[in-house]
Each structure stands twice: as structure tokens, then as C-alpha cells.
C-alpha positions as CSV (number, residue, x, y, z in Angstrom):
1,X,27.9,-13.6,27.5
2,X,24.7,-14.2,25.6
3,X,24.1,-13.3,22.4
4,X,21.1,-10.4,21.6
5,X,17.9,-11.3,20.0
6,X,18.1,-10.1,16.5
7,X,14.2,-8.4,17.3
8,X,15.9,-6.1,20.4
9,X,17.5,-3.9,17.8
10,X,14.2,-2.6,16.8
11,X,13.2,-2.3,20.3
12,X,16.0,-0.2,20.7
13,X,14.9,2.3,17.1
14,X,11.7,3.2,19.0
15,X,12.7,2.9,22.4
16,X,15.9,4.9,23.4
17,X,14.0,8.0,25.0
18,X,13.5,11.2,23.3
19,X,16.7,12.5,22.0
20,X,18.0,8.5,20.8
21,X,14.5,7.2,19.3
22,X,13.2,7.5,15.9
23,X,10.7,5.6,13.5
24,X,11.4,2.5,11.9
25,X,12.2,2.8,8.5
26,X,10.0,1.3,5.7
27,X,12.5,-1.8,5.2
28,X,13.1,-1.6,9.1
29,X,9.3,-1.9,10.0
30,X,9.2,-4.8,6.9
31,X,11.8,-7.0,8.2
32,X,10.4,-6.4,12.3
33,X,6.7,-7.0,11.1
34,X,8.1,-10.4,9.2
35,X,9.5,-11.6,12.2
36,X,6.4,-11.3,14.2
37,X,4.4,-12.7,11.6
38,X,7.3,-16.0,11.9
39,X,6.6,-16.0,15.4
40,X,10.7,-15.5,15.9
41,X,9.8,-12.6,18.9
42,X,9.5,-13.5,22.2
43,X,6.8,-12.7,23.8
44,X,8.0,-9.8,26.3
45,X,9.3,-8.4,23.1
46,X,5.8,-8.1,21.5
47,X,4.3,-6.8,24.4
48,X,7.2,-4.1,24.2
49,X,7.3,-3.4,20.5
50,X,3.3,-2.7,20.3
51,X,3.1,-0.2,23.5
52,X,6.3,1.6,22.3
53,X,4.7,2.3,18.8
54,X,1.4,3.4,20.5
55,X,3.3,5.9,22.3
56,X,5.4,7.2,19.6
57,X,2.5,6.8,17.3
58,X,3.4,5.0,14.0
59,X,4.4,6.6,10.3
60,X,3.3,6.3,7.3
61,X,6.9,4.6,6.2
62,X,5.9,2.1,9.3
63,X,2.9,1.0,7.8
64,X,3.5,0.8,4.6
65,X,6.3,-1.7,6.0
66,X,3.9,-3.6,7.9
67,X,1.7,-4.0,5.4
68,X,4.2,-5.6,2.9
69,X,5.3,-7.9,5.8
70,X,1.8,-9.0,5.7
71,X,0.9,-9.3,1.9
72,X,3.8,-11.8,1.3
73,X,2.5,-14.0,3.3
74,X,-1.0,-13.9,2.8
75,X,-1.0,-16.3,-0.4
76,X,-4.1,-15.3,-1.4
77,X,-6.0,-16.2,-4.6
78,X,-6.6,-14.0,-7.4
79,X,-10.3,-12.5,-6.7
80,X,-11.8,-10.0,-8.1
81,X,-12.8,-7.2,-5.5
82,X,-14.0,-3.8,-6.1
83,X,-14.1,-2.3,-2.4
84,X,-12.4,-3.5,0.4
85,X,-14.0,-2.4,3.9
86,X,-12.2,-3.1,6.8
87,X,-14.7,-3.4,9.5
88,X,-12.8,-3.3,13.4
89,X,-14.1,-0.8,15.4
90,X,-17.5,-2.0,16.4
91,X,-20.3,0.3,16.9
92,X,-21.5,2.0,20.7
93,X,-23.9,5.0,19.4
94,X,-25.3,3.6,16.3
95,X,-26.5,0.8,14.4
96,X,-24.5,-0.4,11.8
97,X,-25.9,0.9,9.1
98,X,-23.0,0.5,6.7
99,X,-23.8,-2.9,6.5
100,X,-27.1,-1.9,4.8
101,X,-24.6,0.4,2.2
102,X,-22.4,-2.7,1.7
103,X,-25.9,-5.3,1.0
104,X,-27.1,-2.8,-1.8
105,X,-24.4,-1.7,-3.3
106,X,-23.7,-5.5,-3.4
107,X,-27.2,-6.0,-5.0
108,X,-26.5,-3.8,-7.8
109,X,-23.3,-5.9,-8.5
110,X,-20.5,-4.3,-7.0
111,X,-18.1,-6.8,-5.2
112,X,-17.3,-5.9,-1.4
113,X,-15.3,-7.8,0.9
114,X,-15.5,-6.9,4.5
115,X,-13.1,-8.1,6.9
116,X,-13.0,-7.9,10.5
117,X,-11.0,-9.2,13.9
118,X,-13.6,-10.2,16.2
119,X,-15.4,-8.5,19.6
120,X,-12.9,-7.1,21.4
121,X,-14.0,-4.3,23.0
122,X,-17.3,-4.4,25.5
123,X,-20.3,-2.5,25.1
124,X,-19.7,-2.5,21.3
125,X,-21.2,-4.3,18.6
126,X,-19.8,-6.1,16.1
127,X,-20.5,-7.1,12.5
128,X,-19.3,-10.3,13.1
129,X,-22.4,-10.5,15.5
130,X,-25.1,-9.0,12.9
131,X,-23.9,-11.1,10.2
132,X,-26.6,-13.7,10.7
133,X,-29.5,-11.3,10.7
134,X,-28.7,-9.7,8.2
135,X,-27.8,-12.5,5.3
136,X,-24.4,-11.7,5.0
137,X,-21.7,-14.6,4.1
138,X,-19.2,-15.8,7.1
139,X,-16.6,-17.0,5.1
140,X,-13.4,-19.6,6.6
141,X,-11.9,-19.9,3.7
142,X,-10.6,-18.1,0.3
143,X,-12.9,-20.5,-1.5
144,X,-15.8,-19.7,0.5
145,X,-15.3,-16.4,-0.3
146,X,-14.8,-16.6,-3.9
147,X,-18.4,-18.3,-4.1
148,X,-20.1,-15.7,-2.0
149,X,-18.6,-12.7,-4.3
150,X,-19.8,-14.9,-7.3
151,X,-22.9,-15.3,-6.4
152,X,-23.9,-12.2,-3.2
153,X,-21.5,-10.0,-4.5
154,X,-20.8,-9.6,-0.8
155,X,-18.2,-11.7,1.8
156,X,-17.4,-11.1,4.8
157,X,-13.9,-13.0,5.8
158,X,-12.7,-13.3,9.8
159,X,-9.2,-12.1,10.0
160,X,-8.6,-14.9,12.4
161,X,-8.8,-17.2,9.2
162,X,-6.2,-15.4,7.1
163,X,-4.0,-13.9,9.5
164,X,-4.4,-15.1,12.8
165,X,-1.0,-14.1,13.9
166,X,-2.7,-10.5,13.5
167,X,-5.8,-11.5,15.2
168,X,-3.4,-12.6,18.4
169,X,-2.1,-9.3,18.8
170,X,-5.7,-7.5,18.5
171,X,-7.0,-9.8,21.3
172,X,-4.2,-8.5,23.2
173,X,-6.2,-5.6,23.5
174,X,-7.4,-6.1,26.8
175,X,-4.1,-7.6,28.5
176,X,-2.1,-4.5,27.6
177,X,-5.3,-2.4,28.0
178,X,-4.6,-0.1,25.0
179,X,-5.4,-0.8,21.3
180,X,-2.2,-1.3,19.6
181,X,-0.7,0.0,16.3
182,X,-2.2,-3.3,14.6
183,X,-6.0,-1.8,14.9
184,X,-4.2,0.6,12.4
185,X,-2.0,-2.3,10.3
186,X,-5.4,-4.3,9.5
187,X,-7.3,-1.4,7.8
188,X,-4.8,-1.0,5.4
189,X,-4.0,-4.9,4.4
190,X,-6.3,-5.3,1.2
191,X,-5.7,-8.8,1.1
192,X,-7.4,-9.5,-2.2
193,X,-6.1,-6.7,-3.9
194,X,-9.6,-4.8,-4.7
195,X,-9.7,-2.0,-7.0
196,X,-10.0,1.1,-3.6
197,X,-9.9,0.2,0.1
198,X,-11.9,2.5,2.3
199,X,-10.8,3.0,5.6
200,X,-12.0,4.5,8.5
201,X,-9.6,6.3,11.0
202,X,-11.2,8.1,14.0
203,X,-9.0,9.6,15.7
204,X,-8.0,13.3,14.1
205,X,-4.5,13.7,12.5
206,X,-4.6,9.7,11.5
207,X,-6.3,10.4,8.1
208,X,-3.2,12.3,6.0
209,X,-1.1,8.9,7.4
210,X,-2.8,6.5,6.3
211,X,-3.5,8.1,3.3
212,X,0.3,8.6,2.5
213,X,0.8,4.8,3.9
214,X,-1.4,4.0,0.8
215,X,0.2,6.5,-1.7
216,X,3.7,4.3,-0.8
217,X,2.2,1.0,-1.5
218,X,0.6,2.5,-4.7
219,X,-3.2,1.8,-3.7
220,X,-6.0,3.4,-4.4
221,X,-7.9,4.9,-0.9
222,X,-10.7,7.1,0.7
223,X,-9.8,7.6,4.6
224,X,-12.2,9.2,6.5
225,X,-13.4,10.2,10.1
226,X,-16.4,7.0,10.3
227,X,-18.8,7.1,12.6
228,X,-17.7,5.2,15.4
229,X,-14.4,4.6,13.3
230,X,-16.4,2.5,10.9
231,X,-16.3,3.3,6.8
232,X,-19.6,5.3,7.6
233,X,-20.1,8.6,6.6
234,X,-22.0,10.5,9.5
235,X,-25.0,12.7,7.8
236,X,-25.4,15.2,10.7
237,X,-21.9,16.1,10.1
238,X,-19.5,17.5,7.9
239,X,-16.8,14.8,5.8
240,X,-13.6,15.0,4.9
241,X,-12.4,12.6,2.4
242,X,-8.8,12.1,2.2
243,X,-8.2,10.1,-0.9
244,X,-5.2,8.7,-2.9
245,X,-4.7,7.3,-6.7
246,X,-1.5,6.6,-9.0
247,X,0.0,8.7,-6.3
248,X,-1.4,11.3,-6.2
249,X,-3.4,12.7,-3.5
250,X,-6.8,14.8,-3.1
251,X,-9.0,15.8,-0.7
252,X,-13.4,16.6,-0.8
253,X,-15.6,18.0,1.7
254,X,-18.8,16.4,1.9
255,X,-21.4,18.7,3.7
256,X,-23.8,17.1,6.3
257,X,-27.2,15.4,5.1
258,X,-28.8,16.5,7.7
259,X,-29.7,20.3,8.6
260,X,-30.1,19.5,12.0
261,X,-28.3,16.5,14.8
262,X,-30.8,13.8,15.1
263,X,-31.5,12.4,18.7
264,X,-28.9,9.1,19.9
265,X,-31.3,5.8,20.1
266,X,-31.4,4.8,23.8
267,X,-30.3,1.0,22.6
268,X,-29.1,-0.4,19.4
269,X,-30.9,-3.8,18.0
270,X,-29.4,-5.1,15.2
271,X,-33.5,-6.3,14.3
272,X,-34.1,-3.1,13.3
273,X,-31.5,-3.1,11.0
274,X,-33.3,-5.8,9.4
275,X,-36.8,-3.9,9.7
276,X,-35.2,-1.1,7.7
277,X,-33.9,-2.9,4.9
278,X,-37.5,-4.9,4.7
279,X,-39.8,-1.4,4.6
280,X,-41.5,-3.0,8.2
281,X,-39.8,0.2,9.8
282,X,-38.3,4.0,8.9
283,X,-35.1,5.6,10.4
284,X,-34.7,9.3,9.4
285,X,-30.9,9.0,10.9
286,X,-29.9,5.5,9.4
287,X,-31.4,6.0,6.0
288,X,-29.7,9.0,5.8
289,X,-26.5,7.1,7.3
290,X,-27.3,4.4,4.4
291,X,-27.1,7.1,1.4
292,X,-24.2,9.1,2.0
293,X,-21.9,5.8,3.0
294,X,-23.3,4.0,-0.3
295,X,-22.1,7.4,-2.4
296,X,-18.8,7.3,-0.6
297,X,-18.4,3.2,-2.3
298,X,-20.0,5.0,-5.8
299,X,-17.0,7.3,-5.1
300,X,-14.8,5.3,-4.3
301,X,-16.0,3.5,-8.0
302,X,-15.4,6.8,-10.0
303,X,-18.4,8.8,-9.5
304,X,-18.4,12.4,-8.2
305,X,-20.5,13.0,-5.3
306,X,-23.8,14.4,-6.4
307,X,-24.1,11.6,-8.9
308,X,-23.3,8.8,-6.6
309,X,-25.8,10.3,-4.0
310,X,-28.3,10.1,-6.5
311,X,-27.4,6.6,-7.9
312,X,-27.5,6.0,-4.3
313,X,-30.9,6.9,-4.1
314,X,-31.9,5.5,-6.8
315,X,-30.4,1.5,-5.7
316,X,-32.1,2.4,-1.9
317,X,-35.6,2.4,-3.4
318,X,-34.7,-0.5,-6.0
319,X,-33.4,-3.1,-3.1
320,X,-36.6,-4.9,-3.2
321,X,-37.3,-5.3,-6.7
């Protein structure tokens, strides 16, 4: 008889129908994530392990166990960050107009690193893809990096190039044709340890997880509901920030920007991103979008809301001089 794989006993945690499954446990969900990440799974087992967590839906203890799986292997250099902003989701509705939030916050000498896991999902679009047009860093490499925080203030590193085992199981995406728990993993990774992560988790009843995920691994964090499931705060809606530091949490409402919905563009061109940032055109929704996501990063600095929207302001009309 042949011996069992040492990965089929976690299989078996999440797997053994209603009344036998439970979660992994943090240690549990440590020592399964480290095997992945050592490519000791087999294949059939991945496939497996992913789909039964998306059913079950993954805890905080999970997470948290994931995500020191990942950081011991990451070997990454000491570097100062101030925000890390995972960027995954891609946008459908509207422009990326975070992206303008992370270039001026940047330009007032706040240190961001956004990291993302590649275009995934059709009939999205990525900030890999609006890098280019907008001036923002691709960086390979750790030392790439480094240089464009020292000098932009602003990075922007591929997950591909620091974890690709992660970026393996993303792409899986459209062979199992679900996202898997991983979409969740990568937004709470922090890989160069910066002083808050911001996260964005769209779907409702996510937030208070991820925020206690955080609270166990002692970071500091603002979840909220982004638009599109990016870090961007939506101003023709009401925000809920669900934040986290030295373990303890707290929660804010943000009230909308906007008094009334503004009207969905038809198409989004990443040009008129670029347009808006240079004064050659106005956009009463993106600006708007711009303001309130750069006071969530002022926030996530310190700063209660009404002065960060101000400071906010204040950089907005500043980013040409």
C-alpha cells in the first residue's frame, strides 16, 4: 500500500463535508501554504486545495497563516515604505484614478509601493497596462525598486518577480474559472514591510477578516469596499473604513463627496488619465475620486479625515509646481 501525501491531510481539514470540515488553523494554514510555496503539492492537490477554500471561504487565522508562509520566504531588503497598495483587481467602470492619488501623494514625498499580479481577467484594465502612460516605475527587481522610491517616491513591483509561485496560482484563474483564496493572500503580503497597507476587499463581509488577519500579524491596515475592489475610495458613495493598529481595531464612516451619482463613461482611456493630471482636461467624477483616495493614504499617515481632505486639496492643485 502506498503511502499518503503529507499535503492530503489538509485536504482532508477543509474537505470532509459539512459536519467533518473545519478551517485550517493558523500553524495549519502556515505549514500547507509553505509547501505550496516549495512546490511539494502535486498538482491535482492545488487545484483541490484552492476550490475547497473558495467554497468554505477562508479565516482570518488562514490568512494570517498564509501570509507568514509567504514573508519567510520573500528575502526582501530592508526598504523604507510608507503605504503599501496592493493593486489586483483591475478596473471595468472607471478609470484608475488611484493611480493619480498614488503619483501625488508620491510628489509630496510619501513612499508607495504598488504591487500587482498581471491581466487576468478580460474586459478589465490593469495598472500594469497604464503604467507607461502614466510615468510610473516597472520595477524587476528589489534594486530597481529601491532606486525608484529614492528618487519617484513611487514603484510599482510585478508579483511575478517576487513571488511567482503566487502569480502561478492567480493565472489559474481562468482554468478553474473562479478567483481563488490567493486574490485574498496577495493583498495582505506587505512585502517590504511599510508603515500601513491599504487594502481593498469588494465583496461585503470580507472587510472585518482581513482586518483581523492584519490585527494577528500585528500590522497596521485600512480595508475598505474600493471601487471596483481597487484601494479607491468611491465619492458618490458612502465609506467604511475598517482599520487596525497595535491591535487594536476601529472603524470611520466617510460620507460621499458627491451629493448626487455621476453618469458611468461609456469607455475608459487611460489618455485621459494623463489629460487630467496635465490640466489639458477636467473630470468632476475622477477628481473627486483623486481627493478622497489621497485623504484615505493622509489617513492612513496619521491624519483625521477633514485634514487629510484638505492637505489633499491642497497637494492636487500643487502637482504642477
Amino acid at each position: 500500500m502506498s503511502e499518503e501525501h503529507p499535503f492530503a491531510q489538509f485536504i482532508r481539514i477543509i474537505g470532509k463535508g459539512k459536519r467533518g470540515a473545519r478551517s485550517l488553523t493558523r500553524e495549519e494554514a502556515q505549514e500547507a501554504m509553505g509547501m505550496i510555496l516549495d512546490k511539494k503539492v502535486e498538482d491535482v492537490q492545488l487545484g483541490a486545495f484552492l476550490m475547497l477554500l473558495r467554497h468554505k471561504e477562508e479565516s482570518a487565522e488562514e490568512l494570517a497563516g498564509f501570509t507568514e508562509a509567504v514573508r519567510t520566504r520573500l528575502n526582501a531588503p530592508d526598504i523604507q515604505v510608507d503605504l503599501d497598495w496592493p493593486s489586483y483587481a483591475g478596473k471595468r467602470r472607471h478609470l484608475p484614478w488611484f493611480l493619480l492619488a498614488t503619483k501625488c501623494l508620491s510628489s509630496h514625498g510619501i513612499r508607495i509601493l504598488i504591487h500587482g499580479g498581471g491581466a487576468h481577467t478580460a474586459g478589465r484594465l490593469y495598472t500594469e497596462q497604464v503604467l507607461d502612460t502614466l510615468g510610473i516605475r516597472f520595477c524587476t527587481d528589489w534594486d530597481q525598486a529601491q532606486d525608484a522610491l529614492n528618487t519617484d517616491h513611487l514603484a510599482f513591483a510585478p508579483l511575478e518577480k517576487w513571488m511567482p509561485v503566487l502569480q502561478q496560482m492567480i493565472s489559474l484563474r481562468n482554468t478553474l474559472g473562479l478567483r481563488s483564496p490567493i486574490h485574498s493572500l496577495v493583498r495582505l503580503l506587505n512585502p517590504l514591510n511599510a508603515t500601513c497597507i491599504l487594502q481593498s476587499i469588494f465583496h461585503p463581509g470580507y472587510q472585518p477578516i482581513h482586518r483581523e488577519a492584519s490585527r494577528l500579524l500585528g500590522d497596521k491596515a485600512i480595508i475598505i469596499k474600493g471601487e471596483g475592489g481597487e484601494i479607491e475610495i468611491n465619492p458618490d458613495s458612502d465609506s467604511h473604513l475598517y482599520g487596525t493598529e497595535q491591535g487594536i481595531e476601529w472603524d470611520e464612516m466617510w460620507p460621499a463627496l458627491s451629493e448626487r451619482r455621476h453618469v458611468k463613461p461609456e469607455r475608459i482611456d487611460a489618455n485621459h488619465l494623463l489629460k487630467v493630471w496635465n490640466g489639458e482636461a477636467q473630470d468632476p467624477y475622477g477628481e473627486l475620486a483623486i481627493l478622497s483616495t489621497m485623504a484615505l493614504g493622509l489617513r492612513a499617515l496619521g491624519h483625521e479625515r477633514e485634514f487629510a481632505l484638505g492637505k489633499a486639496k491642497e497637494y492636487w492643485n500643487q502637482r504642477h509646481s
